[in-house]
FILO-323656 format. One record per residue (C-alpha): residue number from 1; x, y, z. Coordinates in Angstrom, 1 decimal, m for minus. Layout:
N
+-----+--------+--------+--------+
! num !     px !     py !     pz !
+-----+--------+--------+--------+
! NUM !      X !      Y !      Z !
...
+-----+--------+--------+--------+
// end
This chain:
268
+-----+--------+--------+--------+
! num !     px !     py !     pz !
+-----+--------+--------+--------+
!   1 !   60.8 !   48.2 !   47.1 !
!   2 !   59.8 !   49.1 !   43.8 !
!   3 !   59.5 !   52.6 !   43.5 !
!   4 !   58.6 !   52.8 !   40.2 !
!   5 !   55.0 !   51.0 !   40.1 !
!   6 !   54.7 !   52.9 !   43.4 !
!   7 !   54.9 !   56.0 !   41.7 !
!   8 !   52.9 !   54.5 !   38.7 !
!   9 !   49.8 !   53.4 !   41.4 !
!  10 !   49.8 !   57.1 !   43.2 !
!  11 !   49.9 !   58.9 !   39.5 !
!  12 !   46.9 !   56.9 !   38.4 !
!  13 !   45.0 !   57.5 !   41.5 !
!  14 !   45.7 !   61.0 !   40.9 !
!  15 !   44.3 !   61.1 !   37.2 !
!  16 !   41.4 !   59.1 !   38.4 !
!  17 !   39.7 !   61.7 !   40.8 !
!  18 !   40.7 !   64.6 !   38.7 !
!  19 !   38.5 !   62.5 !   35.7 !
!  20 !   35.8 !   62.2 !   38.7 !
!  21 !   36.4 !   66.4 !   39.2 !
!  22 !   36.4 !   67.1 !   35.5 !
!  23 !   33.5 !   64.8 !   34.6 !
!  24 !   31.2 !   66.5 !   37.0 !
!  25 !   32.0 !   70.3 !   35.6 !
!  26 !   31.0 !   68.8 !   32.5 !
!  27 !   27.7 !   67.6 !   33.4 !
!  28 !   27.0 !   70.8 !   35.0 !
!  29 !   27.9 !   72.9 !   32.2 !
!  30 !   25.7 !   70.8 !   29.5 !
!  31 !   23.0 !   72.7 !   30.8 !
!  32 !   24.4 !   76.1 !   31.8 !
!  33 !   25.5 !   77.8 !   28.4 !
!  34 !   25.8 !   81.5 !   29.1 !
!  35 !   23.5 !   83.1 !   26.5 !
!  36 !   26.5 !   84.5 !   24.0 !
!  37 !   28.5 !   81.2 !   23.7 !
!  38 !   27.2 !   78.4 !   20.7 !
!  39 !   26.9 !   75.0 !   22.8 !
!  40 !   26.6 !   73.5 !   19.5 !
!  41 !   30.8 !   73.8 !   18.9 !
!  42 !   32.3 !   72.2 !   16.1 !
!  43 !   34.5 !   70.4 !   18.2 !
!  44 !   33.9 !   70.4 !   22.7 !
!  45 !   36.5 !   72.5 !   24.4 !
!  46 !   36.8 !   70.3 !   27.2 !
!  47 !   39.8 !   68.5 !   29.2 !
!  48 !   39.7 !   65.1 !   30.5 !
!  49 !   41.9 !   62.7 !   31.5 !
!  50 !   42.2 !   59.5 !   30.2 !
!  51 !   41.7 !   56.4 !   32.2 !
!  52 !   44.4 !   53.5 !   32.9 !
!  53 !   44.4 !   50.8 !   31.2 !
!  54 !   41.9 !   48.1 !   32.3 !
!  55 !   44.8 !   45.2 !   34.1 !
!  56 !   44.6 !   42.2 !   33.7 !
!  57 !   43.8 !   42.5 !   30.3 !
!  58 !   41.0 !   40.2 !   29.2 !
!  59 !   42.6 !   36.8 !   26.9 !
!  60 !   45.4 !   36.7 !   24.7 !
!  61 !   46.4 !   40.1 !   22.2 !
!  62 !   45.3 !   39.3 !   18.9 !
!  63 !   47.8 !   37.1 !   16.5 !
!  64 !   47.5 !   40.1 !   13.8 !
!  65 !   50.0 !   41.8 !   11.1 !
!  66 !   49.8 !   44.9 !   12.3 !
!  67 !   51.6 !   46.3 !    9.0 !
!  68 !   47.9 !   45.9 !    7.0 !
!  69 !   46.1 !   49.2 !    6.0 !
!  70 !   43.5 !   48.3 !    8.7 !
!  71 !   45.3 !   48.5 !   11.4 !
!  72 !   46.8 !   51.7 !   10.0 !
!  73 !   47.8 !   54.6 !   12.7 !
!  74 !   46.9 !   58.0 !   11.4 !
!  75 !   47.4 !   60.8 !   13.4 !
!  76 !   49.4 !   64.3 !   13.4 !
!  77 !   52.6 !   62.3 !   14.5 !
!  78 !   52.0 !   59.8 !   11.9 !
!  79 !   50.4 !   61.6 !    8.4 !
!  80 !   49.0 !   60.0 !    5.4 !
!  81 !   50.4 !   61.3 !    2.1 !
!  82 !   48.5 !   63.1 !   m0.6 !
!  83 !   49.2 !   60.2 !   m2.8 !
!  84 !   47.2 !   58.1 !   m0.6 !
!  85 !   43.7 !   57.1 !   m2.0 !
!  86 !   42.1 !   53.8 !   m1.2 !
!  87 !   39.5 !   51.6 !   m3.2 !
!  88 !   36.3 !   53.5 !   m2.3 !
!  89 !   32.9 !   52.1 !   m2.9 !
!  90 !   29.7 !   54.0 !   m2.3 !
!  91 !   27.6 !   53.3 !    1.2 !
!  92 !   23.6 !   52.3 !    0.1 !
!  93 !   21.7 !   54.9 !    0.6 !
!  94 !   23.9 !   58.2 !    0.7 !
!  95 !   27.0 !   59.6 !   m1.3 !
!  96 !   29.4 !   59.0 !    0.9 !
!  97 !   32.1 !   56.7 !    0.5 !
!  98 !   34.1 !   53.6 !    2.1 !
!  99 !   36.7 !   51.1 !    2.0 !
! 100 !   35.7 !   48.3 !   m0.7 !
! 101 !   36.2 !   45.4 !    1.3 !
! 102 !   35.4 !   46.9 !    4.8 !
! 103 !   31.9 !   48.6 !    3.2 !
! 104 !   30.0 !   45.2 !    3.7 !
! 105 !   30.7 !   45.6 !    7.6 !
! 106 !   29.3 !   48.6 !    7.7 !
! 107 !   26.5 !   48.2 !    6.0 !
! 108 !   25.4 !   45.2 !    8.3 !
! 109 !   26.1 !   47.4 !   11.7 !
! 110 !   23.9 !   50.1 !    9.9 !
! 111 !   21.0 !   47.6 !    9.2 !
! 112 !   21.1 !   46.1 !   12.8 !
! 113 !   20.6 !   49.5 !   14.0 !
! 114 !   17.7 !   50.1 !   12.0 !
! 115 !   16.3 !   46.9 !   12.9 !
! 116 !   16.6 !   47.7 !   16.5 !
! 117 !   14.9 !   50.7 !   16.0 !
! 118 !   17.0 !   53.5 !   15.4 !
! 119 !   17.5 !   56.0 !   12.7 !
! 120 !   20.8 !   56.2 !   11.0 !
! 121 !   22.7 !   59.7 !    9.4 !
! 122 !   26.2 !   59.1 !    8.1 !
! 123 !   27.4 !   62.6 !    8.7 !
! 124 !   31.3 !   61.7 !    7.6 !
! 125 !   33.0 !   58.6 !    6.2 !
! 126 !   36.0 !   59.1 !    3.0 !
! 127 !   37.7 !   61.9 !    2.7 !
! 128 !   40.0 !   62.9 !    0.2 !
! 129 !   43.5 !   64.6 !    1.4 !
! 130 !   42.6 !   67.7 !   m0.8 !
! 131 !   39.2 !   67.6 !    1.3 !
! 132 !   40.7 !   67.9 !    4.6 !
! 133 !   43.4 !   70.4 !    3.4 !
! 134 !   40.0 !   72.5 !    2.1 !
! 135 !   38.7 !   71.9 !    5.7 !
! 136 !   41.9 !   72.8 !    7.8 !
! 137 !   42.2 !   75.9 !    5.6 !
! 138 !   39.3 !   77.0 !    5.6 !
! 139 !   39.4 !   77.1 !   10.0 !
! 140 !   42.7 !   78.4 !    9.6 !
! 141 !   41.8 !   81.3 !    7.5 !
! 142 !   38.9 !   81.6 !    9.7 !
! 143 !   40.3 !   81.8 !   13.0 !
! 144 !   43.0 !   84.0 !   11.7 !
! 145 !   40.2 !   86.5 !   11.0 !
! 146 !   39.0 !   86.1 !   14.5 !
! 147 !   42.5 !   87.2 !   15.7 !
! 148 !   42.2 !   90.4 !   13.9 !
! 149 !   45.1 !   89.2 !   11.2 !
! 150 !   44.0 !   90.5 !    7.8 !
! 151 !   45.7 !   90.9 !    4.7 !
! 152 !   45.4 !   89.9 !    1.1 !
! 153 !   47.9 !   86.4 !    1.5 !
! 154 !   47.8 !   86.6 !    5.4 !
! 155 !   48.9 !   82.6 !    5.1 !
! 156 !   52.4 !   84.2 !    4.8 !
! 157 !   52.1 !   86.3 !    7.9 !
! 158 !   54.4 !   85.1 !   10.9 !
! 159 !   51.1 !   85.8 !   13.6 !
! 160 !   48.9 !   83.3 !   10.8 !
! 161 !   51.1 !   80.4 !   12.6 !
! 162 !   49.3 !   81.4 !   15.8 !
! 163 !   45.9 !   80.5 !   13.9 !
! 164 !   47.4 !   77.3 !   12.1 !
! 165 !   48.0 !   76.1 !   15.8 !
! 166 !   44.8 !   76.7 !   17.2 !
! 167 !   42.7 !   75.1 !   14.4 !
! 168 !   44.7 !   72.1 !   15.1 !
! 169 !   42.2 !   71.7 !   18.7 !
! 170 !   39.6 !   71.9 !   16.1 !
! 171 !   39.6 !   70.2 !   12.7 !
! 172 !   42.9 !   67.6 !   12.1 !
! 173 !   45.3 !   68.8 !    9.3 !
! 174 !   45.9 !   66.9 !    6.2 !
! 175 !   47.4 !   63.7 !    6.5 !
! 176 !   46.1 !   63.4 !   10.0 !
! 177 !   42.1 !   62.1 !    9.5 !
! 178 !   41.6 !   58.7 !    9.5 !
! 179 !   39.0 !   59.6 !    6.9 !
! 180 !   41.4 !   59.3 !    4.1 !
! 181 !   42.0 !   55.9 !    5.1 !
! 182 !   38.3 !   55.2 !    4.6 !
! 183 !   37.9 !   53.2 !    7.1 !
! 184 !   36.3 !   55.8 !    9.7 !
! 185 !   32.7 !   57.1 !    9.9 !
! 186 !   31.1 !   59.4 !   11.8 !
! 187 !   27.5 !   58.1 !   12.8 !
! 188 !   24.6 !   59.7 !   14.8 !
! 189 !   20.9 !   58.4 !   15.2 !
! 190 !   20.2 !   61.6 !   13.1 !
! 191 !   21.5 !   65.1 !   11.7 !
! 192 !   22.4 !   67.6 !   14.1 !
! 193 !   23.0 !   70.8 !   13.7 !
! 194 !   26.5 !   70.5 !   15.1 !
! 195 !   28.5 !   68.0 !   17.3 !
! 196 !   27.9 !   68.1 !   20.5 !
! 197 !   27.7 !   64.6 !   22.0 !
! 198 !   25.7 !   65.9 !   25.2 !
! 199 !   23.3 !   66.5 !   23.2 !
! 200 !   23.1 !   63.1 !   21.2 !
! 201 !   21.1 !   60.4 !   21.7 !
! 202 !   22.6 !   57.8 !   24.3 !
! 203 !   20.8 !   55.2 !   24.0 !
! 204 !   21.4 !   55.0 !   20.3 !
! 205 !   25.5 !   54.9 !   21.6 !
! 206 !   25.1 !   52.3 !   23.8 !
! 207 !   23.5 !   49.4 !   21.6 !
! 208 !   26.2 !   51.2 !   19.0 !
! 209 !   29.3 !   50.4 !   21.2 !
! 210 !   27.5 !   47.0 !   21.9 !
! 211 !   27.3 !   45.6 !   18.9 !
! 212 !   30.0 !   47.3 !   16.8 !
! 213 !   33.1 !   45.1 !   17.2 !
! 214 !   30.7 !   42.1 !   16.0 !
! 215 !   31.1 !   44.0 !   12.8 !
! 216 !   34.6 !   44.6 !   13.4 !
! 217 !   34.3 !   48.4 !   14.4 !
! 218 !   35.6 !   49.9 !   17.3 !
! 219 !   34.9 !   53.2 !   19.2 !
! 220 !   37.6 !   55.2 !   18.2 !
! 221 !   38.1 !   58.4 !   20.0 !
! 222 !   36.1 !   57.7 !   23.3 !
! 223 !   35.7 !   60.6 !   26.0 !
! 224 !   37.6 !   58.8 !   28.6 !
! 225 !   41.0 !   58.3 !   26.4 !
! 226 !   41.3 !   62.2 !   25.5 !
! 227 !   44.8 !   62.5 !   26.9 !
! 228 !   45.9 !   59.4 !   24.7 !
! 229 !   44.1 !   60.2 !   21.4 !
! 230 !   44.0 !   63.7 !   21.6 !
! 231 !   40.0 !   64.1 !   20.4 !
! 232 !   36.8 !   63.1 !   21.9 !
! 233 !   34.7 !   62.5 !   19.2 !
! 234 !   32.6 !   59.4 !   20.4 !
! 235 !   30.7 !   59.2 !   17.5 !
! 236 !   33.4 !   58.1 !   15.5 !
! 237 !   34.2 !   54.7 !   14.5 !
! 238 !   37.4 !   52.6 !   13.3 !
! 239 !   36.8 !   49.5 !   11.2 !
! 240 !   40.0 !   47.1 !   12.1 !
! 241 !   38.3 !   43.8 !   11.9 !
! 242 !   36.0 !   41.5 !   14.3 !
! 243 !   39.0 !   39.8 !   16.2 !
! 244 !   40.8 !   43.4 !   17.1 !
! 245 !   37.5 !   45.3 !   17.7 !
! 246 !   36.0 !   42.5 !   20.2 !
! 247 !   39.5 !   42.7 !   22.0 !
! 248 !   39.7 !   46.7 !   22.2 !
! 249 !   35.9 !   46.7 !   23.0 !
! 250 !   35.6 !   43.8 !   25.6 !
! 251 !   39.3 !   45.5 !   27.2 !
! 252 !   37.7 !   49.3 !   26.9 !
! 253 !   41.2 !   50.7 !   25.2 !
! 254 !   41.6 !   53.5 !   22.8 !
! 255 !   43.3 !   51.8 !   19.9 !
! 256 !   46.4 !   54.1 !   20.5 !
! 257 !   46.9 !   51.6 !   23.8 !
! 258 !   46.3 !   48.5 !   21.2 !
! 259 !   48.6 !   49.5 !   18.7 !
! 260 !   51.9 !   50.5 !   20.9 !
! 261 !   51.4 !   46.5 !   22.0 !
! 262 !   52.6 !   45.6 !   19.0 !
! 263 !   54.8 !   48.7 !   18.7 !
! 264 !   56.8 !   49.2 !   21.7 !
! 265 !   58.4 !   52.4 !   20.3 !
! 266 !   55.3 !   54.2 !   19.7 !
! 267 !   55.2 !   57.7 !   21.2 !
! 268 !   51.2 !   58.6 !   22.2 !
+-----+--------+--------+--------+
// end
């Protein structure tokens, strides 16, 4: 008897109706805000498990270097150096910035969504490492003051570490945003005041996550894949090119699942 898929089968049962459980508290509590707390957080405090993997997996994995900068894994385990800056090109219509060779991709997807119908605000595509270390700081410095820690370098404090660890939930540290690849932007159907994806329009997300991977863009940090990605930010998207998008898309992974494919000793 094979005790170990066993095991497997009864875990992922397990995680499934806690999702069921954890999805539902969510929906309740989109509309019940007690009247001192923000809804409008910079990033959802929420827990939820991530899925299992979709089985059998839908045709063949991709025949794909995964060494290219496309394909690139960024994350708090696996930083980007300060030294690392990419060939930038502006995105029609704003001042934001992205990849060179990727920007033409992006700029289609954005004009089939207008042509469908729907507005389109880039509210985050390059950013610099000195950017995100501005960013991180800044919550850093801010939730320190929050804790009551004061003092004119209190960066040098021992307690300051407890603030460094807890804007890590919130805004990723430098060398962990895939922003400085240039390849990720953050899209919404307009601006909002703040990021709160219950609040967003849906309809504009699902003709997005439709048509994206025809433009060689994936969904990057979807709801459901939390536990493996560590943010749920579903209005960020990956450019890794058509043939690896339609195959994360048209199998629902995260592309932390795509990647240890080809990376068996990759730790997620």
């Amino acid at each position: 008897m094979n005790w170990k898929k066993i095991g497997w089968l009864i875990s992922m049962g397990l995680m499934c109706l806690a999702l069921v459980a954890v999805v539902s508290a969510r929906i309740e509590a989109a509309t019940n805000y007690p009247d001192n707390i923000n809804p409008f957080a910079e990033k959802e405090e929420i827990v939820v498990l991530a899925t299992p993997t979709p089985a059998p997996i839908q045709g063949e994995w991709p025949d794909i270097d995964i060494t290219l900068p496309q394909y690139a894994m960024v994350s708090s385990a696996k930083l980007l150096t300060s030294s690392y800056v990419p060939d930038v090109s502006k995105i029609e219509g704003t001042y934001m910035m992205f990849d060179t060779a990727a920007l033409p991709h992006l700029e289609d997807m954005i004009h089939d969504l207008k042509e469908n119908g729907f507005g389109v605000y880039v509210g985050g595509a390059y950013r610099s490492y000195s950017y995100q270390k501005q960013r991180f700081d800044g919550k850093c410095y801010s939730i320190a003051l929050e804790m009551g820690i004061e003092g004119k370098e209190i960066w040098l404090l021992p307690e300051y570490q407890k603030a460094v660890a807890e804007a890590k939930k919130y805004t990723m540290e430098p060398g962990a945003s895939e922003h400085q690849l240039g390849l990720a932007v953050d899209l919404y159907d307009k601006q909002y005041v703040a990021q709160n994806y219950d609040h967003m329009n849906q309809r504009f997300y699902e003709y997005l996550d439709s048509i994206c991977a025809n433009y060689g863009f994936i969904k990057r940090y979807p709801t459901r894949k939390l536990l493996l990605t560590g943010w749920d930010e579903p209005w960020h998207y990956r450019y890794v090119g058509v043939e690896a998008a339609t195959f994360i898309m048209e199998n629902k992974l995260c592309y932390e699942e795509f990647y240890a494919h080809y990376n068996p000793d990759f730790d997620y």
